[in-house]
LUMZALO-759290 format. One record per atom (N, C-alpha, C): residue in three letters; y, z, x. Coordinates in pm, whole numbers, plus 50000, padded with zeros to 5 digits. Atoms other than C-alpha are relative to their C-alpha. Last residue first. Layout:
N
ALAYZX;...
***
This chain:
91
UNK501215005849966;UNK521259639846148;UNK498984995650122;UNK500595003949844;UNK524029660446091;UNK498894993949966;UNK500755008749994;UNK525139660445702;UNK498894992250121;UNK500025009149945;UNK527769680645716;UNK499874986049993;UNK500865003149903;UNK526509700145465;UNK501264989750028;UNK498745007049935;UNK528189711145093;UNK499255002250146;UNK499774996649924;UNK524989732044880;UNK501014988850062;UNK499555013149896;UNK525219737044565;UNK500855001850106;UNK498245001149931;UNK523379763544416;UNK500204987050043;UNK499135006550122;UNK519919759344157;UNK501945004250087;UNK500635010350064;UNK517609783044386;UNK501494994949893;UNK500645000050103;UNK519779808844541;UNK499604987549927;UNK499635005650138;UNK520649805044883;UNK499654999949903;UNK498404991150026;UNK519879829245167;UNK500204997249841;UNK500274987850028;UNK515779817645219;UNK501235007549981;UNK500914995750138;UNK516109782245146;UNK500005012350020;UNK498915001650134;UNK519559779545354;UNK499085003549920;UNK498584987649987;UNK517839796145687;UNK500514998649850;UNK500794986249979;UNK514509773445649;UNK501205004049926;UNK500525001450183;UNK516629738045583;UNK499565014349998;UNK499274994050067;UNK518279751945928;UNK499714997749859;UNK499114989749916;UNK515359751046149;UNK501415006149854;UNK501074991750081;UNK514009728245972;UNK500075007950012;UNK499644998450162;UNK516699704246007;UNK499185007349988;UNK500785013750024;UNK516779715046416;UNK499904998849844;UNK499305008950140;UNK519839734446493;UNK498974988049977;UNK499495018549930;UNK517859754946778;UNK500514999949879;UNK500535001749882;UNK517229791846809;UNK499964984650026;UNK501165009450064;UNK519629805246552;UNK499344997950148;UNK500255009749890;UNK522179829546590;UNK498444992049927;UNK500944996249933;UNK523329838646201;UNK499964993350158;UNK499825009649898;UNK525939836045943;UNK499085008550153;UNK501085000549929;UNK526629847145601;UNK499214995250157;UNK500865005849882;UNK529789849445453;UNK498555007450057;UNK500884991449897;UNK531399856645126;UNK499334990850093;UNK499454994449906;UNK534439840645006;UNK498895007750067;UNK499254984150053;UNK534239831944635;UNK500095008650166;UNK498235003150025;UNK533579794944791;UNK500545011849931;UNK499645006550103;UNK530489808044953;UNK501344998849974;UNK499434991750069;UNK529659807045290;UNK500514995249905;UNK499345000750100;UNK526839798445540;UNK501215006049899;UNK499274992750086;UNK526539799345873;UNK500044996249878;UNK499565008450152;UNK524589790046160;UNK500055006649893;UNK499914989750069;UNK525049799546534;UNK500004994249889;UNK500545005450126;UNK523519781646825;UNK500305013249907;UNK500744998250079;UNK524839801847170;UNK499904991649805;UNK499094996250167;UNK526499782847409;UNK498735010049942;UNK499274987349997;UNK525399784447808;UNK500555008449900;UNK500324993149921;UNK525039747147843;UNK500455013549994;UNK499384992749884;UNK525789729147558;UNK499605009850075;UNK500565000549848;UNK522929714047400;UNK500865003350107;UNK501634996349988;UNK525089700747071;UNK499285000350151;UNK500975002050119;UNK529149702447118;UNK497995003950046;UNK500034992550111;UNK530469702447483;UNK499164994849882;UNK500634998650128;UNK529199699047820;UNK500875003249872;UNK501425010650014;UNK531589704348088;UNK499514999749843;UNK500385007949948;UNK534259733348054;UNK498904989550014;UNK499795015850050;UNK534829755547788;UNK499824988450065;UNK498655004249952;UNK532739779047935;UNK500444988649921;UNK499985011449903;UNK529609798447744;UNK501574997550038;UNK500364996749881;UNK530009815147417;UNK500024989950136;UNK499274992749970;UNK529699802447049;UNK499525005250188;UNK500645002449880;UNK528139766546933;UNK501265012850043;UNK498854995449948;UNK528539760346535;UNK499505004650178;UNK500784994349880;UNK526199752346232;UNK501044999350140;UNK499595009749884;UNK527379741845894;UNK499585011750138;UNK501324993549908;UNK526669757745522;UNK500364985750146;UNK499795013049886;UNK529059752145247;UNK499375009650084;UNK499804993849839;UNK528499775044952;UNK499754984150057;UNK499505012249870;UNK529019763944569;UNK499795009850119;UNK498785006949969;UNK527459789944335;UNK500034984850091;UNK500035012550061;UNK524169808344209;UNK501224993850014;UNK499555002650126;UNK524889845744439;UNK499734981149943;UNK499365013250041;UNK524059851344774;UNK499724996749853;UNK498805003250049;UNK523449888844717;UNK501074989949972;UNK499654997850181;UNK519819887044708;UNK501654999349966;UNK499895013250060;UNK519949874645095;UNK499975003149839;UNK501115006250000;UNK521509906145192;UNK498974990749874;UNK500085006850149;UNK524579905845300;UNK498524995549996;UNK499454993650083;UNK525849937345559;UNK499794989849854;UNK499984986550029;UNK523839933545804;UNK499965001849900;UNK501115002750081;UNK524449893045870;UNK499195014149940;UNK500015005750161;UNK527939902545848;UNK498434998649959;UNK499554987650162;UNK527649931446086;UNK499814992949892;UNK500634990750021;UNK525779913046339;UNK499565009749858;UNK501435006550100;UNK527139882646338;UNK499325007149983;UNK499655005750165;UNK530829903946394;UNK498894994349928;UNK499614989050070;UNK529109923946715;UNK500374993249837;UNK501164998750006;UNK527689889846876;UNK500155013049854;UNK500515011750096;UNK531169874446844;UNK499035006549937;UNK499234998750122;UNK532689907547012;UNK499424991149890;
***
């Protein structure tokens, strides 16, 4: 069902339509047991990272690790030059 919704959204927006705005952008761990392990390197999760803007659209992908380059990549190629972006800040 997860796989089906990152599917459609990432489908259905493409990167020209992120728009010059505010978006918040954060990264996320779907699947697997709740048990043992949680957060980063959980066993069994899948790495998913998302952005979305504050007018409400989403964007949001599996990823293959949450490394900053990894996700600096993902935001330079969605986001439009001159947005602001809202992070975490993981390090």
């Amino acid at each position: 069902m997860i796989k089906l919704f990152v599917l459609e959204v990432s489908t259905n927006t493409a990167a020209s339509e992120l728009e010059i705005s505010e978006v918040e952008a954060d990264e996320s761990y779907f699947g697997g047991r709740r048990k043992g392990k949680r957060g980063r390197g959980a066993a069994g999760k899948v790495p998913v990272f998302g952005i979305i803007e504050r007018k409400g659209r989403v964007w949001v992908q599996p990823v293959e690790d949450v490394s900053a380059e990894t996700l600096l990549d993902a935001t330079v190629r969605k986001v439009r030059r001159g947005s602001l972006v809202y992070t975490d800040k993981y390090k």
